[in-house]
PAZAPA-4460 file (N, C-alpha, C; in steps of 0.05 Angstrom, whole numbers, plus 32768, in hexadecimal, padded with zeros to 4 digits):
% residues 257
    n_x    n_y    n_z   ca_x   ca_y   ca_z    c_x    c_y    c_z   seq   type   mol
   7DBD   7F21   7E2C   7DA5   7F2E   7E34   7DAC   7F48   7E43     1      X     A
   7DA3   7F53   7E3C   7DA1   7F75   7E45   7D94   7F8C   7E3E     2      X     A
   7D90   7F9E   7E54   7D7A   7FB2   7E49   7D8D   7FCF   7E48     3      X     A
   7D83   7FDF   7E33   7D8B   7FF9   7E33   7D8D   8003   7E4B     4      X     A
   7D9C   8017   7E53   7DA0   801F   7E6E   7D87   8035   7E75     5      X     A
   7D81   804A   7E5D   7D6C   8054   7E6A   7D4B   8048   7E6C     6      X     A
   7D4F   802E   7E65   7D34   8014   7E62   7D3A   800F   7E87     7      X     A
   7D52   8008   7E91   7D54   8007   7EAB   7D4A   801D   7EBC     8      X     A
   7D52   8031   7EB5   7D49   803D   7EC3   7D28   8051   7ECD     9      X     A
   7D21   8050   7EB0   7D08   804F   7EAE   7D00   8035   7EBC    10      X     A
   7D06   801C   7EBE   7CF4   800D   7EC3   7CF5   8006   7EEC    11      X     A
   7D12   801E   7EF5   7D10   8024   7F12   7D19   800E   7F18    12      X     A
   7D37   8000   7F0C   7D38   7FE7   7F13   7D46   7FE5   7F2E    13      X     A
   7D42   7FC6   7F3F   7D49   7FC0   7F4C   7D67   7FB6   7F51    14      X     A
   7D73   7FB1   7F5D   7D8B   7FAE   7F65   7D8E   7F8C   7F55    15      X     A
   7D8A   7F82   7F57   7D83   7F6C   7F45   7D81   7F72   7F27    16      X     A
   7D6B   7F78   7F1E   7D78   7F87   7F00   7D8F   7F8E   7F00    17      X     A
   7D9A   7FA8   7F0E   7DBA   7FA9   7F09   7DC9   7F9F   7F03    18      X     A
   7DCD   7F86   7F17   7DDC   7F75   7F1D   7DD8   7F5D   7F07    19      X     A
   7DC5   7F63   7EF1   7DBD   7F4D   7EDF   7DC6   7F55   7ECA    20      X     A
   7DC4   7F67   7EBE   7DD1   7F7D   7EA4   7DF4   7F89   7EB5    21      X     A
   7E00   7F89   7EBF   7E1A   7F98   7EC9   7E2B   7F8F   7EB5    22      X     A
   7E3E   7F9E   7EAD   7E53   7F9F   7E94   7E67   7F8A   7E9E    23      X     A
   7E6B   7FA3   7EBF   7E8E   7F93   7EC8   7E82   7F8A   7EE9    24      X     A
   7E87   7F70   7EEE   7E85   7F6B   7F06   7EA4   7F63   7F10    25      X     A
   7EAE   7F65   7F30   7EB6   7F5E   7F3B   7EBB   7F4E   7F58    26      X     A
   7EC5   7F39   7F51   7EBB   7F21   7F60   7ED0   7F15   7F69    27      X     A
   7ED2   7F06   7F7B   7EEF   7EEF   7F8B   7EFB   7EE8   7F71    28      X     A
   7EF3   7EDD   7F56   7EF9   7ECF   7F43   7F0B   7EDF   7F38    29      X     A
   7F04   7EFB   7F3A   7F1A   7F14   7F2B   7F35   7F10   7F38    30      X     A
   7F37   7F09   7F46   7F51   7F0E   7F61   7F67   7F04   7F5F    31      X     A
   7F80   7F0C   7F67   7F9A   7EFE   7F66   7FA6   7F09   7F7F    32      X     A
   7FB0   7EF7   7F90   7FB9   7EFE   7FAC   7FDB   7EFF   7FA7    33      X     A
   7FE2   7F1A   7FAD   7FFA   7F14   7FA8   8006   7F0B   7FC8    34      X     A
   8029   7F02   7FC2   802D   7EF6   7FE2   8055   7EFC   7FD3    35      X     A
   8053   7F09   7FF0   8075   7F0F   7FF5   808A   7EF8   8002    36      X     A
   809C   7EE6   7FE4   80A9   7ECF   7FFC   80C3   7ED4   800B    37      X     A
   80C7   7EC9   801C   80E3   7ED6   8028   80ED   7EBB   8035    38      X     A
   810D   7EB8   8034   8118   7E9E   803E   8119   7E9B   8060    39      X     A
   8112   7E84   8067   8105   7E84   8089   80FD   7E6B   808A    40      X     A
   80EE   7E74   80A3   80DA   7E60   80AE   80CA   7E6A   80C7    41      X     A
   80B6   7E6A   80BA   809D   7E71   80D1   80A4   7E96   80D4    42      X     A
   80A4   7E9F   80C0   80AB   7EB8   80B1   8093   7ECE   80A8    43      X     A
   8087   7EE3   80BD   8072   7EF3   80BB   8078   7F0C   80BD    44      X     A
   8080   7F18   80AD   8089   7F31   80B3   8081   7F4D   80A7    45      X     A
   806E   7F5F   80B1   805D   7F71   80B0   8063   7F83   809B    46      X     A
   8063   7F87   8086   806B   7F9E   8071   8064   7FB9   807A    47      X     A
   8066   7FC8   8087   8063   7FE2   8092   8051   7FF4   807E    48      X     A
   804F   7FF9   8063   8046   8007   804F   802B   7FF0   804C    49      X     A
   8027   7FE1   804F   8011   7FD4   804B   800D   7FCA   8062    50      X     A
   8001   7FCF   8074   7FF3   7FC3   8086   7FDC   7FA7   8087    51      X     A
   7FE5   7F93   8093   7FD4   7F7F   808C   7FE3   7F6B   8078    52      X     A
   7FF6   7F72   806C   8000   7F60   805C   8021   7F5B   8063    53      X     A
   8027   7F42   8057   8044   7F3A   8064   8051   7F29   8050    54      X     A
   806C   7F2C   805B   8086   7F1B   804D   8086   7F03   8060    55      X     A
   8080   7EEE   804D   8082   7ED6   8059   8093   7EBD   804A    56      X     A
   8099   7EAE   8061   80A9   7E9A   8059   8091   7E89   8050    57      X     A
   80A2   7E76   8045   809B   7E5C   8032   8086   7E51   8046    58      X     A
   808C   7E48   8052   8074   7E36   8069   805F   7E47   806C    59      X     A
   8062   7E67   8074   804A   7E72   8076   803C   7E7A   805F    60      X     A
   8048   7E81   8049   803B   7E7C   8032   802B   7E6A   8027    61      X     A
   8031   7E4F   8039   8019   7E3A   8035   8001   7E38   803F    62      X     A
   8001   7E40   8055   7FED   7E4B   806D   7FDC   7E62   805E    63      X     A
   7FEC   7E79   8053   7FD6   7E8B   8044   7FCC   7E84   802F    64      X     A
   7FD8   7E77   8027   7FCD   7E64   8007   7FB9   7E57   8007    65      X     A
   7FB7   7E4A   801F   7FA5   7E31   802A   7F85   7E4C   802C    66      X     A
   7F90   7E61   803D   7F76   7E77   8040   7F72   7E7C   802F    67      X     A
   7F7A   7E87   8018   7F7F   7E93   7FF9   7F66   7E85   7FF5    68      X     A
   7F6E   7E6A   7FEE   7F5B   7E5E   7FDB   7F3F   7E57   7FEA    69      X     A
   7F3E   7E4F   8008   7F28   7E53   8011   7F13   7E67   800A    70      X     A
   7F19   7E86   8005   7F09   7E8F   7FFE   7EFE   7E96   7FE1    71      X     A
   7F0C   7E7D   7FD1   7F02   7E85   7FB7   7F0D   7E93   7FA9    72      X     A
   7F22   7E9E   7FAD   7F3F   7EAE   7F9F   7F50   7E9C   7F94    73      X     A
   7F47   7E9C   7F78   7F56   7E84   7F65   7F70   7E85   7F62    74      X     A
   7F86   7EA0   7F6A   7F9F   7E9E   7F58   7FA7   7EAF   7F72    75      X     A
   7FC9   7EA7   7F78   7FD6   7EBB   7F82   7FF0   7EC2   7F6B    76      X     A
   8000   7ED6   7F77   801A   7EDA   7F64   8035   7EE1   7F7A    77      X     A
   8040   7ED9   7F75   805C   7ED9   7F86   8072   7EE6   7F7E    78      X     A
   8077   7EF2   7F96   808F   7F01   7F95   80A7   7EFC   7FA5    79      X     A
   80C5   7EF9   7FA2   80D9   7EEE   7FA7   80EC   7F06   7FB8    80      X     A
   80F0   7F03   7FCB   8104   7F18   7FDC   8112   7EFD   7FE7    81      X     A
   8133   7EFA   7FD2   8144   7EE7   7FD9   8153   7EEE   7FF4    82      X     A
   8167   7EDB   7FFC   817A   7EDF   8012   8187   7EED   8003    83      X     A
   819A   7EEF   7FE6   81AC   7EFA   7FE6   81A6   7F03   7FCF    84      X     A
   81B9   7F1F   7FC7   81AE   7F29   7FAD   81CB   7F30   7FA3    85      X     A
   81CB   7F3A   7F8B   81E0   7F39   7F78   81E4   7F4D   7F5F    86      X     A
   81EC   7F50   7F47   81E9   7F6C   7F2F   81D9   7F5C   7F20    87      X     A
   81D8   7F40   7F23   81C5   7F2E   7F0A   81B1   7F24   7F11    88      X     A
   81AC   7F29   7F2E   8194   7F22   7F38   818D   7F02   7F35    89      X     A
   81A8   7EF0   7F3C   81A2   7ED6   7F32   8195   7EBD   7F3F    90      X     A
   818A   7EC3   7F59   8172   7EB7   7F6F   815E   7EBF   7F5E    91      X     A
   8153   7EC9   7F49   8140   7EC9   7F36   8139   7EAC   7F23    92      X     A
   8155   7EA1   7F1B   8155   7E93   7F12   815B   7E78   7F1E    93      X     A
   815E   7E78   7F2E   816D   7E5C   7F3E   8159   7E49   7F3C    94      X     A
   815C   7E3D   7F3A   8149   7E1C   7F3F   813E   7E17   7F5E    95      X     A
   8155   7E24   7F77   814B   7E27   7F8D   8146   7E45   7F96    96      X     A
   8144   7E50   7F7E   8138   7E6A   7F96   811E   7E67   7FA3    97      X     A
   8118   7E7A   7FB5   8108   7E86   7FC0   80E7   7E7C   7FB7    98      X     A
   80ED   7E8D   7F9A   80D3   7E8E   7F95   80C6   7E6A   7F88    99      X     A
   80D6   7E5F   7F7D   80D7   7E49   7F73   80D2   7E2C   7F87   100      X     A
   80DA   7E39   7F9E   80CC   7E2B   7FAF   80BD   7E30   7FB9   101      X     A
   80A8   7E43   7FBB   8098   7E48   7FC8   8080   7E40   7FAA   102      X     A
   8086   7E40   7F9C   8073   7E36   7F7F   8074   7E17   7F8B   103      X     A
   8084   7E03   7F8A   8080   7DED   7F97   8071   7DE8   7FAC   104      X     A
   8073   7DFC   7FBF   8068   7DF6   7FD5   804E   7DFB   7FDB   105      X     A
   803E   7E16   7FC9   802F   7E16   7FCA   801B   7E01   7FAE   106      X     A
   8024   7DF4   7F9C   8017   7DDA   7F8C   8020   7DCE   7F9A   107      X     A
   8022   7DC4   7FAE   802C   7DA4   7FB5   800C   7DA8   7FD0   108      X     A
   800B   7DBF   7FD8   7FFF   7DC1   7FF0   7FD5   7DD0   7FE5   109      X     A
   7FE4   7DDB   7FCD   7FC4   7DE6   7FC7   7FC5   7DE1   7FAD   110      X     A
   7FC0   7DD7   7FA4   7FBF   7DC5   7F88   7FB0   7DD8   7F6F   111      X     A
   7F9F   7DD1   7F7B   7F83   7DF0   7F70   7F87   7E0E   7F69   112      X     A
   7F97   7E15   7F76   7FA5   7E2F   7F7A   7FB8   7E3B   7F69   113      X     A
   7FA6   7E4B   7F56   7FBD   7E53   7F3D   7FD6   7E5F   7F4F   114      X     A
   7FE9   7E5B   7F37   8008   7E6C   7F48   8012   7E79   7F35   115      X     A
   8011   7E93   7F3B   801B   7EA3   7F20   803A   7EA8   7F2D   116      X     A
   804C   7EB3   7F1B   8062   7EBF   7F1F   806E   7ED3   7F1A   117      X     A
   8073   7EE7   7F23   8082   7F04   7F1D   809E   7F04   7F16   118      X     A
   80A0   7F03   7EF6   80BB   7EFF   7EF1   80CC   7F14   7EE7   119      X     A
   80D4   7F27   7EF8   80EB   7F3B   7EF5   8107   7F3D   7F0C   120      X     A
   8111   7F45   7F04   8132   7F46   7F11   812E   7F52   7F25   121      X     A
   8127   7F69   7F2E   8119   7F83   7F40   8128   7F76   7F61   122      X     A
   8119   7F5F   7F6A   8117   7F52   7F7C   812C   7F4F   7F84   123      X     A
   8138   7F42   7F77   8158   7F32   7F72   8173   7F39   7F69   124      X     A
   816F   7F5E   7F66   818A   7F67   7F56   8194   7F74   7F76   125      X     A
   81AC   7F71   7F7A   81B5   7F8B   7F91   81B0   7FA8   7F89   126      X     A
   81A9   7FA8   7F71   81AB   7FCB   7F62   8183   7FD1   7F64   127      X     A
   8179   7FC0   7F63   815D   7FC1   7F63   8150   7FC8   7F48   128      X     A
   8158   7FC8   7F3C   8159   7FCE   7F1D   8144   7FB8   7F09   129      X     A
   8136   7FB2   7EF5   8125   7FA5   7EF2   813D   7F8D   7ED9   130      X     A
   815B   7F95   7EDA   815D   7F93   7EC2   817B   7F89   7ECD   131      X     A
   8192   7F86   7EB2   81AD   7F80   7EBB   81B8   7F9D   7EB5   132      X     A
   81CB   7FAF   7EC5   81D1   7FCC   7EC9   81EE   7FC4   7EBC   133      X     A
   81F2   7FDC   7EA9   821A   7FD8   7EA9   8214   7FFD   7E9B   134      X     A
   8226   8009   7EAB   822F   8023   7EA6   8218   8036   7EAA   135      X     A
   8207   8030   7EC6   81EF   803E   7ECC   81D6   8038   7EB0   136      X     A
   81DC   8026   7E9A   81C5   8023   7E8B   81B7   8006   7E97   137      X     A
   81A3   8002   7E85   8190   7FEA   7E8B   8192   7FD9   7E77   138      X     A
   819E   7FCA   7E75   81A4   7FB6   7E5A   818E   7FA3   7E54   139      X     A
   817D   7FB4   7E33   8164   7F96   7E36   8170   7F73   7E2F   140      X     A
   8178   7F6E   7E18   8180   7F5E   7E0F   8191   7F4D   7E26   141      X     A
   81A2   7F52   7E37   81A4   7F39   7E45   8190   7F38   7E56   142      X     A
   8183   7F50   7E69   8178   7F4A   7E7B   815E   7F32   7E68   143      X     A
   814C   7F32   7E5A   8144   7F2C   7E4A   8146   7F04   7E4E   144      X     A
   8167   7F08   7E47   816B   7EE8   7E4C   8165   7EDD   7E61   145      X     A
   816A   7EF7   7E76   816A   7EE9   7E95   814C   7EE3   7E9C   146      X     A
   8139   7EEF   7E9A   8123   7EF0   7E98   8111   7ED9   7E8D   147      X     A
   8120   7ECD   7E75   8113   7EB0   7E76   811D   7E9D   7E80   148      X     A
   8137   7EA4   7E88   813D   7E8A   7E98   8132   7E90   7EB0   149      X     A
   8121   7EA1   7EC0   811B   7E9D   7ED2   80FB   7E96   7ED2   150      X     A
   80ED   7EA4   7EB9   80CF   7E93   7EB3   80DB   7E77   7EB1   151      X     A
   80E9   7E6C   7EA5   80EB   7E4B   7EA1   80EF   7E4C   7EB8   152      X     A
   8102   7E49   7ECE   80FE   7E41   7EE7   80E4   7E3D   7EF5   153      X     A
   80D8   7E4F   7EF6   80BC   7E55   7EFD   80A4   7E41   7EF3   154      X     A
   80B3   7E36   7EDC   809A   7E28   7ED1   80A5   7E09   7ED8   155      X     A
   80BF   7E06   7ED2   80C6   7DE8   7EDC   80BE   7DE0   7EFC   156      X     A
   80BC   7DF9   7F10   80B3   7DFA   7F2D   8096   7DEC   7F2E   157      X     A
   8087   7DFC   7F18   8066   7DF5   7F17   8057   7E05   7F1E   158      X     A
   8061   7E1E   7F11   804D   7E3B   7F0B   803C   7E36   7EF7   159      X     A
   8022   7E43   7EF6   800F   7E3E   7EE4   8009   7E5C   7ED1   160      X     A
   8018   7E6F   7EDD   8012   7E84   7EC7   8030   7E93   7ECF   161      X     A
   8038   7E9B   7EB5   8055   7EA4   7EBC   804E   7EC8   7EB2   162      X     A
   8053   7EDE   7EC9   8050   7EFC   7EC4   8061   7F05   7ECE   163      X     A
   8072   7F16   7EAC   8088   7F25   7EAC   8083   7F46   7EB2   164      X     A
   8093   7F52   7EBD   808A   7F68   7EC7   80A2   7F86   7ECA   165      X     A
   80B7   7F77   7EBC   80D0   7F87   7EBA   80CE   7F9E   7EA5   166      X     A
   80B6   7F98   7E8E   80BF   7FB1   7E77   80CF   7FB1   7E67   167      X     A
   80E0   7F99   7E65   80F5   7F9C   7E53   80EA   7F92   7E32   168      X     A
   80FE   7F9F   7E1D   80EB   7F95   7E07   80F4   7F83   7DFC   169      X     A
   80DD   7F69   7DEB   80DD   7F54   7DE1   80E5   7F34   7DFB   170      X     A
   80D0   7F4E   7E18   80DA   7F2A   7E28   80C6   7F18   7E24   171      X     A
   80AB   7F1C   7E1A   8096   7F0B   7E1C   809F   7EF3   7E08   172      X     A
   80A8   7EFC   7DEA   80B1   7EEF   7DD7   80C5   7EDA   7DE2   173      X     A
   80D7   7EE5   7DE7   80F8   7ECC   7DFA   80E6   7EC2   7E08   174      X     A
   80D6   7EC8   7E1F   80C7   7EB2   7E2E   80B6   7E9D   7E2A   175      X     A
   80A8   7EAD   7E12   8093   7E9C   7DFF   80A9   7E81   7DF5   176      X     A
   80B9   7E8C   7DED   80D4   7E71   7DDA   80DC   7E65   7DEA   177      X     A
   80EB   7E6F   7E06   80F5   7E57   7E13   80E5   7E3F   7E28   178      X     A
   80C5   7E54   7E2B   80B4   7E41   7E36   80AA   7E2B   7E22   179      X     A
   80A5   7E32   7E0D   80A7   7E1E   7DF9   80BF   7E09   7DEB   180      X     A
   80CB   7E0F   7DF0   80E4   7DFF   7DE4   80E7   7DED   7DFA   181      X     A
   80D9   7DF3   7E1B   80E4   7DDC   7E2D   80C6   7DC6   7E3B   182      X     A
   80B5   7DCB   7E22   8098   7DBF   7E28   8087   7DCB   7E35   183      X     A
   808E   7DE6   7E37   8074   7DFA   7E49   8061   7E09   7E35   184      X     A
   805C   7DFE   7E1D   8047   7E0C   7E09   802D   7E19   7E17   185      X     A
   8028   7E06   7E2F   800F   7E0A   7E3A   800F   7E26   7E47   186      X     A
   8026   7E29   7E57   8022   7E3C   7E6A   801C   7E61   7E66   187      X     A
   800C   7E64   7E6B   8004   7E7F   7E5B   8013   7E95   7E6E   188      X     A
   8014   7EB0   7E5F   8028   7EC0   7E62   8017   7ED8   7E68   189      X     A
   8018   7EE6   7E81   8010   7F00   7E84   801E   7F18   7E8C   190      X     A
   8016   7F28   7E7A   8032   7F3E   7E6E   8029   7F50   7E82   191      X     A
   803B   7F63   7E93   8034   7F79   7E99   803C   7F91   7E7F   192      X     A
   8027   7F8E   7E6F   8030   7FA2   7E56   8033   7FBA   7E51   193      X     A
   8023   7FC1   7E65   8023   7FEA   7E6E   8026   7FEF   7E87   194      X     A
   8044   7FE7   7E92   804C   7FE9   7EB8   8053   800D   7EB1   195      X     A
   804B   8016   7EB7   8052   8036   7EBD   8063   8037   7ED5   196      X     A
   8073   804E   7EC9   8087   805B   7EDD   8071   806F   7EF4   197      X     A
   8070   8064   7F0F   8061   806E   7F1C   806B   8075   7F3B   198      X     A
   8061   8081   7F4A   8067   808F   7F65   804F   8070   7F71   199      X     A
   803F   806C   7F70   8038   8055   7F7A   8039   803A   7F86   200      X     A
   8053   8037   7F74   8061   8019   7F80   8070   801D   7F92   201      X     A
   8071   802B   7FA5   8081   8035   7FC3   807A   8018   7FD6   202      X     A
   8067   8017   7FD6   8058   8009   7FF4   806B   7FEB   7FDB   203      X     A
   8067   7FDE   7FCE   8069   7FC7   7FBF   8089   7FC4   7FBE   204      X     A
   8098   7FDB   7FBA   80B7   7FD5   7FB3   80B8   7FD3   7FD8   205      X     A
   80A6   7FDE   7FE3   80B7   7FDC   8004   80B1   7FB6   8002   206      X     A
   809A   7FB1   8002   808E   7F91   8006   80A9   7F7E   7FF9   207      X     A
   80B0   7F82   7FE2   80BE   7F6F   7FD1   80E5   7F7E   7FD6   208      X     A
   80E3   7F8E   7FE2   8100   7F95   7FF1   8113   7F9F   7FCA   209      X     A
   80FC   7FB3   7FB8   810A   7FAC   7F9E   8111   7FCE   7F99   210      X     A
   8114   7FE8   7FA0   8119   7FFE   7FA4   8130   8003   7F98   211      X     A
   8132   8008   7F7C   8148   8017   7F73   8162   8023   7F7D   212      X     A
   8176   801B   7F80   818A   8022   7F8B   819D   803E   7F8A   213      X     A
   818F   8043   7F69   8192   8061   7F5D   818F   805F   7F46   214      X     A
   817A   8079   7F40   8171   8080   7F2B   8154   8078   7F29   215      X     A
   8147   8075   7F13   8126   8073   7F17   811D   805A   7EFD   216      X     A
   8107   804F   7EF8   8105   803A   7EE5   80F2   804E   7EC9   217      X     A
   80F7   8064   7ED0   80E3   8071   7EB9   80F5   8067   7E9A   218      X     A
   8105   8060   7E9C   811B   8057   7E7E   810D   803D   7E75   219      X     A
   80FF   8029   7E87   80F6   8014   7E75   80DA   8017   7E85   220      X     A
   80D1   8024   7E92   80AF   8021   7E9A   80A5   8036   7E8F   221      X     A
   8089   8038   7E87   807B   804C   7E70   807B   8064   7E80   222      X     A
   8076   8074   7E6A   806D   808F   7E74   804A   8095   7E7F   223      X     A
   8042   8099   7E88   8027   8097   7E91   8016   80AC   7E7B   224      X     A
   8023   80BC   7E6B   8016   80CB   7E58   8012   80BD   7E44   225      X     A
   8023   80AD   7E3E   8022   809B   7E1D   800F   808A   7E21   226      X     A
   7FF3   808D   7E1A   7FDE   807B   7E11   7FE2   806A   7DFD   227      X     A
   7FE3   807D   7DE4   7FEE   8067   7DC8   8002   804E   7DCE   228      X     A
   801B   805F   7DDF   8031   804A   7DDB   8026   802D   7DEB   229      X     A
   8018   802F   7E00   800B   8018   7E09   7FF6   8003   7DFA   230      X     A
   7FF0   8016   7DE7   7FD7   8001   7DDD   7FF5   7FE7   7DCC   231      X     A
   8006   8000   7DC4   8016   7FF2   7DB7   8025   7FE0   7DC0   232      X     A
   802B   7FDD   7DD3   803B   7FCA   7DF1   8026   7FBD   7DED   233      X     A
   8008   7FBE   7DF5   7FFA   7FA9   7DF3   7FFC   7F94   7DDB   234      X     A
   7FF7   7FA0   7DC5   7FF6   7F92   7DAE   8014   7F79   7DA2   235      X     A
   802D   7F8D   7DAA   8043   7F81   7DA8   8049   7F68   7DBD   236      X     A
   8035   7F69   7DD8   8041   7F54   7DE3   802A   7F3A   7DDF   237      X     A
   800E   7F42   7DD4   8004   7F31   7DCD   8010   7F1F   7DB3   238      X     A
   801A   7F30   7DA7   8023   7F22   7D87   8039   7F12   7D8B   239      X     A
   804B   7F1B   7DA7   805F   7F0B   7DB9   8059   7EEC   7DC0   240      X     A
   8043   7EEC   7DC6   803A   7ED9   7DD4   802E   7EDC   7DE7   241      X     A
   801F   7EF9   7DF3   801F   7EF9   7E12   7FFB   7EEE   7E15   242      X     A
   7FED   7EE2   7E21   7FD6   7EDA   7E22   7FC2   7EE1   7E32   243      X     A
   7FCC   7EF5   7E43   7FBF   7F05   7E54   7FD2   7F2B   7E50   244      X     A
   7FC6   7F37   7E55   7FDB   7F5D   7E59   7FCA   7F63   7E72   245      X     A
   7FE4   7F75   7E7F   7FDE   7F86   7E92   7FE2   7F9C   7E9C   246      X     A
   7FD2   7FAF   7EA4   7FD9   7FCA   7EA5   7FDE   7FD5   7EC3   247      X     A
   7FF6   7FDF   7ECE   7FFE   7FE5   7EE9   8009   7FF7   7EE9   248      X     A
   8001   800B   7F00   7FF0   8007   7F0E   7FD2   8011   7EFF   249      X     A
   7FB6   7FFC   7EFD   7FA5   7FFB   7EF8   7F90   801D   7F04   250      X     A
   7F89   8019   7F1D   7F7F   802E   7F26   7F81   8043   7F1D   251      X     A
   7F9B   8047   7F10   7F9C   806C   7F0A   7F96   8069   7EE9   252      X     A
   7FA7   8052   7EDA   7FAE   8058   7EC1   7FA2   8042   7EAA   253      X     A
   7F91   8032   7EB9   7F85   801D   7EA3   7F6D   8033   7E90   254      X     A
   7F69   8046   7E9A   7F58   8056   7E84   7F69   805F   7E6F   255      X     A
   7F7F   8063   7E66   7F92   8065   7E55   7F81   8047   7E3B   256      X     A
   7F7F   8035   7E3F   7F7B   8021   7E33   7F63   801C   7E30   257      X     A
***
C-alpha cells in the first residue's frame, strides 16, 4: 500500500502518513554494535578517537552485551586486539584467541545475541597489513588460506554470521568450502564487498590497534572512483557464496551502488 508522493502531498499529510508509505526506515533492528576485545580482566579502556567507546576485556564485553541486547540491538560484531602479534597474524586463528573467546562468552551469557565476526589479519599481523607480506607485496592466495582457517575457528567458537573484510580475492569462495566441508552449511557469510581505500578508518585502526606499519592498503582496497568495479565485487562475491554484501565506509560511498 502506497500513495504517489504528490497524492501525499496534496493531501497535507500527517506525520503518520509518512511514516506509513516511507521507503527506508531505520530502527534498533538495523543495528550491529560493534565491540573492541582485548586480553585482561575487568579491562575499560577509552579509545581517544572515539569518545564513549572502549577496548574491553572478555568479562566486560559481557556486561555490554547483556546492555546491547536490552535495548533491542540484535547483533554485535567483534573485533580482536591479541596480546601478541606476529607476520601471519596467527592469534587470528587460534582456537584460544582473543576473539574466540569472547564469541563463547558472549553465547554462553546472551544466548539471543547475534555474534558476528570480523575476519581479517589487520588485527593480528605485527606489519598491520590485511594480508601475508613477503618482499613489501600482499600475497592473496595464502593470505586467503589463513583467512578460512580463521572463519572456521570462529564458527566452531559459535559465531552466527561470519564477515570478511580483508579484500583479498576469491576469500568468500575458500570460506564458503571450508565452512561447509566442516558442517557449517548454515552459517551465512557477509562480505565486505566494496571496503574502499579511505582516510576514514583513522578513529577504527586506532580502536582495533591495526595501522599499517608502512605503506597504504589502496593495493587490495577499492578505489572510491570505480563504481562499475563494485557492482562487480558485489556480484562475484554473491556467486561466491556471500549471503549478505557490504559497502564501507557507507556514509560517503554507498551511493556508488
Amino acid at each position: 500500500m502506497a500513495f504517489p508522493t504528490t497524492r501525499l502531498r496534496r493531501m497535507r499529510a500527517t506525520e503518520a502518513h509518512r511514516r506509513m508509505v516511507r521507503e527506508t526506515v531505520l530502527s534498533a533492528d538495523d543495528l550491529i554494535y560493534p565491540l573492541f576485545v582485548v586480553p585482561g580482566r575487568n579491562i575499560r579502556r577509552e579509545i581517544s578517537s572515539m569518545p564513549g567507546s572502549f577496548q574491553l576485556s572478555v568479562d566486560q564485553v559481557i556486561t555490554e552485551a547483556k546492555e546491547v541486547s536490552s535495548l533491542g540491538i540484535p547483533a554485535v560484531i567483534l573485533f580482536g586486539i591479541p596480546e601478541h602479534k606476529d607476520e601471519t597474524g596467527s592469534e587470528a586463528y587460534s582456537s584460544g584467541g582473543i576473539v574466540q573467546q569472547a564469541i563463547k562468552a558472549v553465547k554462553d551469557s546472551v544466548p539471543e545475541l547475534l555474534v558476528i565476526t570480523d575476519v581479517c589479519l589487520c588485527e593480528y599481523t605485527d606489519h598491520g597489513h590485511c594480508g601475508v607480506v613477503k618482499g613489501g607485496q600482499i600475497l592473496n592466495d595464502p593470505t586467503v588460506e589463513l583467512l578460512a582457517k580463521e572463519a572456521l575457528s570462529h564458527a566452531k567458537a559459535g559465531a552466527d554470521i561470519i564477515a570478511p573484510s580483508d579484500m583479498m580475492d576469491g576469500r568468500v569462495s575458500a570460506i564458503r568450502k571450508v565452512l561447509d566441508g566442516d558442517g557449517f552449511e548454515h552459517l551465512p557469510i557477509l562480505s565486505y564487498t566494496a571496503k574502499y581505500a579511505s582516510g576514514f578508518y583513522g578513529p577504527f585502526r586506532e580502536a582495533a590497534e591495526s595501522t599499517p606499519q608502512f605503506g597504504d592498503r589502496r593495493s587490495y582496497q577499492m578505489d572510491p572512483a570505480n563504481s562499475r568495479e563494485a557492482m562487480r565485487e558485489a556480484a562475484l562475491d554473491i556467486e561466491e557464496g556471500a549471503d549478505m554484501v557490504m559497502v564501507k565506509p557507507a556514509l560517503a560511498y554507498l551511493y556508488h551502488l
